[in-house]
C-alpha positions as CSV (number, residue, x, y, z in Angstrom):
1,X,-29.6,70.2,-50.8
2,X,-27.5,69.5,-47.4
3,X,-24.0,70.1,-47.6
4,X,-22.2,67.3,-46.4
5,X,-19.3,68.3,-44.2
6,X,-16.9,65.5,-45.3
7,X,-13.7,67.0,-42.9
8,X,-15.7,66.3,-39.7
9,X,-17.3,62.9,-40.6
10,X,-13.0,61.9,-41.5
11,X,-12.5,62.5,-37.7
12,X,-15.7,61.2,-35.9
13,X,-15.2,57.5,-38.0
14,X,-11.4,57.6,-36.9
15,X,-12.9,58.2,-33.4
16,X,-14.8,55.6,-33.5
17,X,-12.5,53.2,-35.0
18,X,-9.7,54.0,-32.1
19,X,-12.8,53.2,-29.9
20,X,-13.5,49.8,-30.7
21,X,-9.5,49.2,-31.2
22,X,-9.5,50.2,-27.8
23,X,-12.3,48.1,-26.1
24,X,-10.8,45.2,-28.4
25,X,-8.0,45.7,-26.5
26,X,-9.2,45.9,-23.3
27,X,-10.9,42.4,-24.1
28,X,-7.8,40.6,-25.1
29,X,-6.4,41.8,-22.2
30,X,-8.4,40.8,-19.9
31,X,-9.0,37.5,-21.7
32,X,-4.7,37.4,-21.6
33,X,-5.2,38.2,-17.7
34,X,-7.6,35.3,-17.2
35,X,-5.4,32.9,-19.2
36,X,-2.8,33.6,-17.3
37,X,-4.8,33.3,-14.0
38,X,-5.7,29.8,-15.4
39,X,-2.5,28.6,-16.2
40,X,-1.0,29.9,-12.5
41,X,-3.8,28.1,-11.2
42,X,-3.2,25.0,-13.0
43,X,0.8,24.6,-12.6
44,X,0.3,25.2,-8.7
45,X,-2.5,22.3,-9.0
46,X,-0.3,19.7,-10.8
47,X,2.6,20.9,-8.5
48,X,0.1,19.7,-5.8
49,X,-0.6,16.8,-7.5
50,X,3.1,15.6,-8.5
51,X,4.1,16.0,-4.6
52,X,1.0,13.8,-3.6
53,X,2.1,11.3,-6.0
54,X,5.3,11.4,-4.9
55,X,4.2,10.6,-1.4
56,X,2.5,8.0,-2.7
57,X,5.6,6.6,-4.2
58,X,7.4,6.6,-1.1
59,X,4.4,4.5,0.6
60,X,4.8,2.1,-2.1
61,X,8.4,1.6,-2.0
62,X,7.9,1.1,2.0
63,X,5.1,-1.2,1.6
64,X,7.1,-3.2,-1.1
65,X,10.5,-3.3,1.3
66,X,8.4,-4.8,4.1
67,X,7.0,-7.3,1.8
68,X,10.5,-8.2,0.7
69,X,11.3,-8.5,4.1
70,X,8.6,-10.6,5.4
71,X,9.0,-12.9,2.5
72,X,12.7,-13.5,3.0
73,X,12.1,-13.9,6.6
74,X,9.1,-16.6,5.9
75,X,11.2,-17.8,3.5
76,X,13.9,-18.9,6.3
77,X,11.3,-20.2,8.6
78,X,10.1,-22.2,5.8
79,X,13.2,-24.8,5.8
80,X,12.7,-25.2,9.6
81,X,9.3,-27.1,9.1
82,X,8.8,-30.7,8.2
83,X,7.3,-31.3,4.9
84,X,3.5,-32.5,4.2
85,X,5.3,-36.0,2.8
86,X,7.5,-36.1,6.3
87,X,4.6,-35.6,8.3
88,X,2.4,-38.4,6.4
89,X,5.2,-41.0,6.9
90,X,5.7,-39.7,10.8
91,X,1.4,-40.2,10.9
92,X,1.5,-43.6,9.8
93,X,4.3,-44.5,12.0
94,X,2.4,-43.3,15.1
95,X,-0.4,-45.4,14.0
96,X,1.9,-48.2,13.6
97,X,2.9,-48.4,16.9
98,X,0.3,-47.4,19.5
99,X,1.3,-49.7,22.6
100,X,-1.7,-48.9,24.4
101,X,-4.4,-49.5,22.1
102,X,-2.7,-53.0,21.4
103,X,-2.8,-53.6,25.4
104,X,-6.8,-52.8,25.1
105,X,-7.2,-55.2,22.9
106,X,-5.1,-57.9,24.7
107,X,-6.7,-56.9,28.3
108,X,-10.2,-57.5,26.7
């Protein structure tokens, strides 16, 4: 029979346990190294994205204060015209009265 040498098998599975501790390890921290990479990555992207939006915003609020603008000033012009109903009564008037046509018709 073989003799089993249990006080050197004790120190070999210990080995081998701190082994694959330590390439656990080394996994989570690399996996910890990428996560962080991602998140770095990420807040510098939507810290892009927030300033572009932001720009956008400002265009917006521009756009929107010239269209104010314009409307208020068409607005005013709008009181300086003659209405539709003021220029149908001002038509019919003019047809009315049309001197010339009526001398046509006399000189005929």
């Amino acid at each position: 029979m073989e003799e089993v040498n249990y006080q050197e098998q004790v120190p070999e599975e210990n080995n081998l346990k701190i082994r694959d501790l330590e390439e656990k390890q080394r996994i989570l921290k690399d996996r910890v190294l990428l996560i962080g990479q991602n998140l770095i990555d990420s807040k510098e992207k939507t810290t892009e994205d927030i300033l572009e939006i932001k720009k956008d915003l400002e265009k917006i609020k521009d756009n929107l204060e010239k269209i104010r603008r314009f409307i208020e000033s068409v607005s005013t012009e709008f009181s300086k015209f003659a209405r539709k109903d003021d220029l149908d009564i001002l038509i019919k008037q003019a047809k009315m009265f049309q001197p010339l046509r009526y001398l046509k018709e006399n000189a005929e």
